[in-house]
Residue frames as a rotation matrix with the C-alpha (Angstrom) as fourth column:
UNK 1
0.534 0.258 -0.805 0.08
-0.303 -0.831 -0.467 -2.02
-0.790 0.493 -0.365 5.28
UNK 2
0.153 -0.512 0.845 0.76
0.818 0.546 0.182 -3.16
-0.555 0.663 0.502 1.92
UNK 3
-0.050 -0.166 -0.985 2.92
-0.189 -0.967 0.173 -0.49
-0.981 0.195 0.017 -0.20
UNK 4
0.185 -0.428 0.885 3.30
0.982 0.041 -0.186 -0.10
0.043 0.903 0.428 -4.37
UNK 5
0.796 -0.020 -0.605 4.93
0.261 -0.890 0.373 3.48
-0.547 -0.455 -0.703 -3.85
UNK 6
0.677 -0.538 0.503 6.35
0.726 0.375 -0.576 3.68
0.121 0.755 0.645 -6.96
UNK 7
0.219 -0.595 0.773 10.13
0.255 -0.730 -0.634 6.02
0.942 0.336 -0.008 -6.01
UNK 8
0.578 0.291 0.763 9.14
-0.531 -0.575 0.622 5.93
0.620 -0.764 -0.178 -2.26
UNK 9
-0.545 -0.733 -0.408 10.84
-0.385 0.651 -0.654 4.22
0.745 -0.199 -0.637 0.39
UNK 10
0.328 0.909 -0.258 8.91
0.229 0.188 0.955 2.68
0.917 -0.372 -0.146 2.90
UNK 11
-0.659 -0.659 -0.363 11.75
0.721 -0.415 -0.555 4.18
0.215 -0.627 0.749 5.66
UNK 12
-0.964 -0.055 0.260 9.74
0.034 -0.996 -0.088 7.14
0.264 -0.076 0.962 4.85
UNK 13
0.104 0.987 0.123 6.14
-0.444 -0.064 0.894 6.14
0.890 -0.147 0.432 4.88
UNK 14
0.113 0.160 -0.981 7.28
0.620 0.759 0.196 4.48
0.776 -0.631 -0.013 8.59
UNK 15
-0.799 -0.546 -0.251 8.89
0.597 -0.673 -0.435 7.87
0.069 -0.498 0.865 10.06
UNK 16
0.507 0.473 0.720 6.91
0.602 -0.793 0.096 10.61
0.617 0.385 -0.687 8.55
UNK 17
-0.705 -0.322 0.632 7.26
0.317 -0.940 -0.126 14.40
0.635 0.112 0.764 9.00
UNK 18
-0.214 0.650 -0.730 5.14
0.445 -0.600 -0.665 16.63
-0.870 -0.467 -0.161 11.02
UNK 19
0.261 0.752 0.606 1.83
0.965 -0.196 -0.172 18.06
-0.011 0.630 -0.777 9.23
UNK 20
0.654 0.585 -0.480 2.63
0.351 -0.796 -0.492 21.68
-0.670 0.153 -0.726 9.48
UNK 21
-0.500 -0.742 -0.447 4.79
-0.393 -0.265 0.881 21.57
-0.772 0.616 -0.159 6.36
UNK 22
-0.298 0.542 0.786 2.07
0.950 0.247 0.190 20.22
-0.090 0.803 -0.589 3.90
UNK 23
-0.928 0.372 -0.014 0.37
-0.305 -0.736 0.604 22.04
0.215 0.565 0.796 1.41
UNK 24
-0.445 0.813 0.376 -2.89
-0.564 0.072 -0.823 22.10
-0.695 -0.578 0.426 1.41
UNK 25
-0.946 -0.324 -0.028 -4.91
-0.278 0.762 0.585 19.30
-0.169 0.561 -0.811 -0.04
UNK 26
-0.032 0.958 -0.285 -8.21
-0.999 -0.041 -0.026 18.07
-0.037 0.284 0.958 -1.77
UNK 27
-0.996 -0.080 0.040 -9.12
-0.072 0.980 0.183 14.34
-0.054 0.180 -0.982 -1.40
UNK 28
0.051 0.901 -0.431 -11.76
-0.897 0.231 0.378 12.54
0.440 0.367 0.820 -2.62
UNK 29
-0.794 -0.104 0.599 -12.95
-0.406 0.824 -0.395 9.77
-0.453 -0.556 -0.697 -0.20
UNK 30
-0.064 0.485 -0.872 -14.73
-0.564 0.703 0.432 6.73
0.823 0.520 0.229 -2.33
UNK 31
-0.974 0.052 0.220 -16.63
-0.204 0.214 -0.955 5.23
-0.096 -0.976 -0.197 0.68
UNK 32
-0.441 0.828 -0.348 -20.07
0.310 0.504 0.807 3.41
0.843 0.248 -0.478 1.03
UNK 33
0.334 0.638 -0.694 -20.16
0.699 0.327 0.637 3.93
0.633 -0.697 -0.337 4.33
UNK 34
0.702 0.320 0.636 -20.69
0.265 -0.947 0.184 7.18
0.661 0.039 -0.749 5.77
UNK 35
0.833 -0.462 0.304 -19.29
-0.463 -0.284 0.839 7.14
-0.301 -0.840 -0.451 9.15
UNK 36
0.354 -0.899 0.257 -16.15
0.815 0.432 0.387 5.79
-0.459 0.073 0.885 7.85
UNK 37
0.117 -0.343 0.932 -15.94
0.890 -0.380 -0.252 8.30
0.440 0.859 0.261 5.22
UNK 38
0.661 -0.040 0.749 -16.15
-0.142 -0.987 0.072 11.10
0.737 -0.154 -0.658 7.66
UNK 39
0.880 -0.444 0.169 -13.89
-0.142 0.094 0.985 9.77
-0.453 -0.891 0.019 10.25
UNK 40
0.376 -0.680 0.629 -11.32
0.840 0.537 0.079 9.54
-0.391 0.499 0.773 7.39
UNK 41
0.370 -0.233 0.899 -11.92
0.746 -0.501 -0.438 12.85
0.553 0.833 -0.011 6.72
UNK 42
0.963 -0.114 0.243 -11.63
-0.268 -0.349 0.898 14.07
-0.018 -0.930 -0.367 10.15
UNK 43
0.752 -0.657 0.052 -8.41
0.267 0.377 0.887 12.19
-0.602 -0.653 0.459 10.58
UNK 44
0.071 -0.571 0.818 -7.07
0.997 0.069 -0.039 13.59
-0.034 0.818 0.574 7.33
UNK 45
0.533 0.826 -0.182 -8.17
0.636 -0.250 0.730 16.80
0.558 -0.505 -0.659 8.21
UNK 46
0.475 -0.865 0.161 -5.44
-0.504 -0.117 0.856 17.19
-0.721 -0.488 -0.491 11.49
UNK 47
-0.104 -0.962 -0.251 -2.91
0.000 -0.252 0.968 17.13
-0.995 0.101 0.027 9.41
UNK 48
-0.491 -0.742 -0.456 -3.47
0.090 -0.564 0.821 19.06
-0.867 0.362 0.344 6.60
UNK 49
-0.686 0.278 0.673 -6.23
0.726 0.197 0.659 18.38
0.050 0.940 -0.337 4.10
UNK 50
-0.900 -0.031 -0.435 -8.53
0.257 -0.843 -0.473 20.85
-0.352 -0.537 0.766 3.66
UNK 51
-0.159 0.949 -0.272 -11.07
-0.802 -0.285 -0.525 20.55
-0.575 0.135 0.807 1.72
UNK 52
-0.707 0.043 0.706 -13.41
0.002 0.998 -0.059 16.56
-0.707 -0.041 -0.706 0.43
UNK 53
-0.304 0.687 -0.660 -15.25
-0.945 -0.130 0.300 15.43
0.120 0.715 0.689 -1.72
UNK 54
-0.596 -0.481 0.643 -17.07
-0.634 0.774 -0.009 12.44
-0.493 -0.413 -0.766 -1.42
UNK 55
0.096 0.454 -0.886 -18.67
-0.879 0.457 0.139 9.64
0.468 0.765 0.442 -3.55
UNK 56
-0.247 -0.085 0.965 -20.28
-0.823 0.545 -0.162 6.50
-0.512 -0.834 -0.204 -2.65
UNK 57
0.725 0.400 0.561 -20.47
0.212 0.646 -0.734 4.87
-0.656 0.651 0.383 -5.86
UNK 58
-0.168 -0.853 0.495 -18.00
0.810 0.167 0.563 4.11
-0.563 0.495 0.662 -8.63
UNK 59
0.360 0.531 0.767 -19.87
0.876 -0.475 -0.083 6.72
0.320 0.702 -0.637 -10.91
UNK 60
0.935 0.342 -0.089 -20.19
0.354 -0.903 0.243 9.35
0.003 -0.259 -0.966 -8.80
UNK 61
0.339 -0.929 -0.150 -16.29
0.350 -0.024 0.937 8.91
-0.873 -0.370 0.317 -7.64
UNK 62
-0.550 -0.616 0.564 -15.08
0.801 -0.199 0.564 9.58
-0.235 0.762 0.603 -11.48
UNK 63
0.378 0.503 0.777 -17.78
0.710 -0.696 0.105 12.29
0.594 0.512 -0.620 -11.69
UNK 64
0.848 0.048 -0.527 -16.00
0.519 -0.275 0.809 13.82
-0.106 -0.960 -0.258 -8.73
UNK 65
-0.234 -0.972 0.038 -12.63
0.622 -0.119 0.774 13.53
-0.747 0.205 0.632 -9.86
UNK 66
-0.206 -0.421 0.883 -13.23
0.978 -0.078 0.191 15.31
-0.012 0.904 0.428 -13.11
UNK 67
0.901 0.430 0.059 -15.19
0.343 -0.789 0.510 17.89
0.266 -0.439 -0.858 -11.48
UNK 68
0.751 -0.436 0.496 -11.90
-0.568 -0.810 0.149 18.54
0.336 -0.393 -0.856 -9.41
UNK 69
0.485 -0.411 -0.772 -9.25
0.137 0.907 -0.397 16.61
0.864 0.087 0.496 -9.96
UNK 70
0.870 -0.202 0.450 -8.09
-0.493 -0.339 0.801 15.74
-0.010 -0.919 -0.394 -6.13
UNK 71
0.137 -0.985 -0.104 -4.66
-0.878 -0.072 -0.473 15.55
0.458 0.156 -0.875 -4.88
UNK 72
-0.888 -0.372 0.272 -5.40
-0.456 0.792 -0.406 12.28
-0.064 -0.485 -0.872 -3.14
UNK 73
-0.167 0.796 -0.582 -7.76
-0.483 0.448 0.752 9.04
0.859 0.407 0.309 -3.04
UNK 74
-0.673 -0.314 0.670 -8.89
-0.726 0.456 -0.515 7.17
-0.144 -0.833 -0.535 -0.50
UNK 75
0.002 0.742 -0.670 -11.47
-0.879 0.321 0.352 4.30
0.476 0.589 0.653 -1.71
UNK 76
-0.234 0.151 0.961 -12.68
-0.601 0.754 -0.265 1.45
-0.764 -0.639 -0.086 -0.57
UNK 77
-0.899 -0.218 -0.379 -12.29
-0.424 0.217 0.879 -1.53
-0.110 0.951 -0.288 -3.14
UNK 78
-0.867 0.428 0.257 -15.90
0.499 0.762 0.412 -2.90
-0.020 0.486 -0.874 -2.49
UNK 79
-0.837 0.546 -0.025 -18.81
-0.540 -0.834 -0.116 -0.06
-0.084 -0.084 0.993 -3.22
UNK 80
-0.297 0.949 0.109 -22.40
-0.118 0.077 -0.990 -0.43
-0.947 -0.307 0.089 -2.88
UNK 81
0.939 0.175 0.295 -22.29
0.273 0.139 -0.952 0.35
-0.207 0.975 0.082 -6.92
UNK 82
0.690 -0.680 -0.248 -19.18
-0.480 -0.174 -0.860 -0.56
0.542 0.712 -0.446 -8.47
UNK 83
0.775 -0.589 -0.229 -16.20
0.626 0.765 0.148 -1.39
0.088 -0.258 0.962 -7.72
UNK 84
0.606 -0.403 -0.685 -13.31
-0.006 -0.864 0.503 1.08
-0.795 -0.301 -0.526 -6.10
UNK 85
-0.666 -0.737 0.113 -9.79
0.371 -0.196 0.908 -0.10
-0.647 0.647 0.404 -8.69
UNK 86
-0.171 0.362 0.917 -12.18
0.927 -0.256 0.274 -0.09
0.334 0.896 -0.291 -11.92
UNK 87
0.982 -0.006 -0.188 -13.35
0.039 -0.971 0.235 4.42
-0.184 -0.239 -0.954 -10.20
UNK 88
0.555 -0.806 -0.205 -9.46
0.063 -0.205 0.977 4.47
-0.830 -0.555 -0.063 -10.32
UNK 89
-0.422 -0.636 0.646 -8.37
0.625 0.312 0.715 3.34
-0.657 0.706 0.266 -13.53
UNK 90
0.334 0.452 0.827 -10.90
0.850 -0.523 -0.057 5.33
0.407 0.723 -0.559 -15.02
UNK 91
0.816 -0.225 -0.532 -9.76
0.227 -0.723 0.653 8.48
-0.531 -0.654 -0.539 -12.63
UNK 92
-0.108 -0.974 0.197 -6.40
0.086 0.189 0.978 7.84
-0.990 0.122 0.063 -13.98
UNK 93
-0.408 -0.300 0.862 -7.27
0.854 0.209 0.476 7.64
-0.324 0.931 0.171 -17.37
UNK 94
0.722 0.548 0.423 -9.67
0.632 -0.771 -0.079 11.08
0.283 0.324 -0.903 -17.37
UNK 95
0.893 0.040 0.448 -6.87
-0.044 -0.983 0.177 13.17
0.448 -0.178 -0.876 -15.39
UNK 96
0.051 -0.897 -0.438 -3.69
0.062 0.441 -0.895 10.74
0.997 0.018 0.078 -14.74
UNK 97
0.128 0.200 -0.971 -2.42
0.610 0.756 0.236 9.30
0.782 -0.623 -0.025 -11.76
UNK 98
0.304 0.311 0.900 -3.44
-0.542 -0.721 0.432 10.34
0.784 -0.619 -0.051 -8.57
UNK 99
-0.798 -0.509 0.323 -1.77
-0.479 0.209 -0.853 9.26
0.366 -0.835 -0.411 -4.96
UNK 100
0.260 0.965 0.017 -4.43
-0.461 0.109 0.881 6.71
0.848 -0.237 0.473 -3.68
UNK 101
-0.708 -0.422 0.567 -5.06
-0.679 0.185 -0.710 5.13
0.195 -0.888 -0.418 -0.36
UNK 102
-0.238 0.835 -0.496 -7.24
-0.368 0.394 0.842 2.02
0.899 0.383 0.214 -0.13
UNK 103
-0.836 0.015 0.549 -8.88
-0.544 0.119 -0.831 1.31
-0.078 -0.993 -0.091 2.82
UNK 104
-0.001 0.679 -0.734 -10.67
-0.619 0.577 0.533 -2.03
0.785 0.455 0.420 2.65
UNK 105
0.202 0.163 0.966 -11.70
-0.927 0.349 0.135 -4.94
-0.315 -0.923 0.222 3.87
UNK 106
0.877 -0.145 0.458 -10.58
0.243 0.956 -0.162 -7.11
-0.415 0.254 0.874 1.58
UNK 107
0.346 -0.505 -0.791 -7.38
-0.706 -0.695 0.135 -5.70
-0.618 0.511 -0.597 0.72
UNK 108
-0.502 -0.338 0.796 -6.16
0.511 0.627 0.588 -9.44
-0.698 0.702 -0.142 -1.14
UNK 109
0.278 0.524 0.805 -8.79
0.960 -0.122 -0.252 -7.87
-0.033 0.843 -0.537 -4.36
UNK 110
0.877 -0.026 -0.480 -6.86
-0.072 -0.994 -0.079 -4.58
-0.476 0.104 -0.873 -4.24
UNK 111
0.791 -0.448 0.417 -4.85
0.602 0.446 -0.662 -4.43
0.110 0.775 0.623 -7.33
UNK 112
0.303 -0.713 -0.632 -1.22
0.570 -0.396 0.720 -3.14
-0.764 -0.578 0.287 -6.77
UNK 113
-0.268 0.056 0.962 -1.30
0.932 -0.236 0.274 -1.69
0.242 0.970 0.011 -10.65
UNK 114
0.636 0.484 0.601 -2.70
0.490 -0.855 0.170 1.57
0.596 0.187 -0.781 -9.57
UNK 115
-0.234 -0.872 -0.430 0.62
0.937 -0.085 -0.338 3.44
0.259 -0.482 0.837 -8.62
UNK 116
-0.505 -0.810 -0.299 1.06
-0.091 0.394 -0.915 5.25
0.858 -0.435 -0.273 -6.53
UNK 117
0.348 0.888 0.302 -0.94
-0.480 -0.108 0.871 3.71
0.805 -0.448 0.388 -3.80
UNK 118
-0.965 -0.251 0.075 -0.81
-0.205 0.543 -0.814 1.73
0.163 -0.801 -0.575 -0.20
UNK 119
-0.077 0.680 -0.730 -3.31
-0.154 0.715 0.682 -0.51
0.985 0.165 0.049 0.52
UNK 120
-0.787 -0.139 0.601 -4.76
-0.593 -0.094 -0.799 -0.19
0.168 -0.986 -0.008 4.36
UNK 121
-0.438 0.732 -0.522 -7.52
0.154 0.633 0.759 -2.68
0.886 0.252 -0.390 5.94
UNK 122
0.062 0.790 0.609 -10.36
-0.426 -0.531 0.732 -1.84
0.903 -0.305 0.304 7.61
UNK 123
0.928 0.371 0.038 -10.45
0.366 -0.926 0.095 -0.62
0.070 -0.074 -0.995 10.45
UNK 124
0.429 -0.575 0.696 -7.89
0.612 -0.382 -0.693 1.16
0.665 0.723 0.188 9.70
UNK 125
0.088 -0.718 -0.690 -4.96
0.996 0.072 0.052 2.00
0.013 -0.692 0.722 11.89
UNK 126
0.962 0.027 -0.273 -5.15
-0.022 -0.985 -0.174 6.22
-0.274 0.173 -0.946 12.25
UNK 127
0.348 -0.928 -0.130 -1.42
-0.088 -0.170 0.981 5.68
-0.933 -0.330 -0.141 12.50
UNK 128
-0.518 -0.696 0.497 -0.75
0.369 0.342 0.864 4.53
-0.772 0.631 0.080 8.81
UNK 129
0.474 0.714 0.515 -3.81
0.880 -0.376 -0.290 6.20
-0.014 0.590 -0.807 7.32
UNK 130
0.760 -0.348 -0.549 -1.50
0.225 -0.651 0.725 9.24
-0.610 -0.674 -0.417 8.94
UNK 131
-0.169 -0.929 0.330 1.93
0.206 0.294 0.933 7.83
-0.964 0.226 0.141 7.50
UNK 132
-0.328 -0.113 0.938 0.80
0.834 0.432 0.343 7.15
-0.444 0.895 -0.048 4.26
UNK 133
0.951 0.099 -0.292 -0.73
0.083 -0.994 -0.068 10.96
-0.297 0.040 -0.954 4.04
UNK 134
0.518 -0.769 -0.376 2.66
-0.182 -0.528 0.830 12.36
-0.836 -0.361 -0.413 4.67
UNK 135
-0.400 -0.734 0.549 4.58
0.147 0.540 0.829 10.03
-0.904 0.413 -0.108 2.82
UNK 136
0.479 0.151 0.865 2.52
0.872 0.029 -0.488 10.97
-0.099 0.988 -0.118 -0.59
UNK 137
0.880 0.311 -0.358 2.58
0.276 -0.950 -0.146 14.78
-0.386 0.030 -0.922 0.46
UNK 138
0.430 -0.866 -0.254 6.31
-0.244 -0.382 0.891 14.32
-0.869 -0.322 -0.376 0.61
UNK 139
0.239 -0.479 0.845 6.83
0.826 0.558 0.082 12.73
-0.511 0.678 0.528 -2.95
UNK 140
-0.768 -0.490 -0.411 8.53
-0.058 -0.587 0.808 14.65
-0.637 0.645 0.422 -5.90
UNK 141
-0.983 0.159 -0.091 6.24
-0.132 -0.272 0.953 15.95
0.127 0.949 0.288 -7.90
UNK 142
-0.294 0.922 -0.252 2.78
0.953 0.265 -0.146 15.69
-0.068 -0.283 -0.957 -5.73
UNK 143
0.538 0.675 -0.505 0.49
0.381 -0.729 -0.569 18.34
-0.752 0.114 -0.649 -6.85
């Protein structure tokens, strides 16, 4: 798990917290591929998100976000159309930065520039897809 947690420690994204102290959360999962994207949302889900959006193209993903700007990302950095960082930077630039989580398969072409984020490869460990939850919920100044 590669981290750019820009204030975090990575102590914390290794511990975490039990979920029933989160707020409740909105993520947008940027995902090509369905059954991933729901088994991300499932696993995000138990412990504490509540309610997804999802987008399987770079477009759709920034048409998502502005619709409703979620409290988390999860993206995958290669899309069927587009590309996941270039949905981000633009995300970021309509509605400023948003906690992301990449889950790829190529994480070397995920760009550590898009704070604050962690960078997971596919298939993804539940255990740090978990961690790295927490560890945003828990930052100063999320939401």
């Amino acid at each position: 798990m590669a981290l750019c947690l820009n204030g975090l420690d990575q102590q914390t994204v290794a511990n975490g917290k039990p979920a029933d102290n989160f707020l409740m959360t909105h993520v947008l999962i940027i995902e090509d591929e369905i059954l991933i994207a729901l088994d991300l949302a499932e696993q995000l889900e138990d412990h504490g998100a509540f309610s997804f959006a999802f987008a399987s193209s770079e477009e759709r993903a920034i048409a998502a976000a502005t619709e409703r700007r979620p409290d988390l990302i999860t993206c995958d950095i290669t899309l069927a159309q587009g590309f996941g960082p270039r949905a981000i930077k633009a995300i970021h630039d309509a509605v400023g930065p948003i906690p992301t989580i990449f889950v790829t398969g190529t994480p070397d072409a995920a760009l550590m520039e898009y704070e604050p984020c962690v960078i997971l490869q596919k298939p993804v460990d539940p255990k740090s897809l978990i961690e790295a939850f927490r560890a945003f919920k828990e930052m100063p100044g999320y939401r």
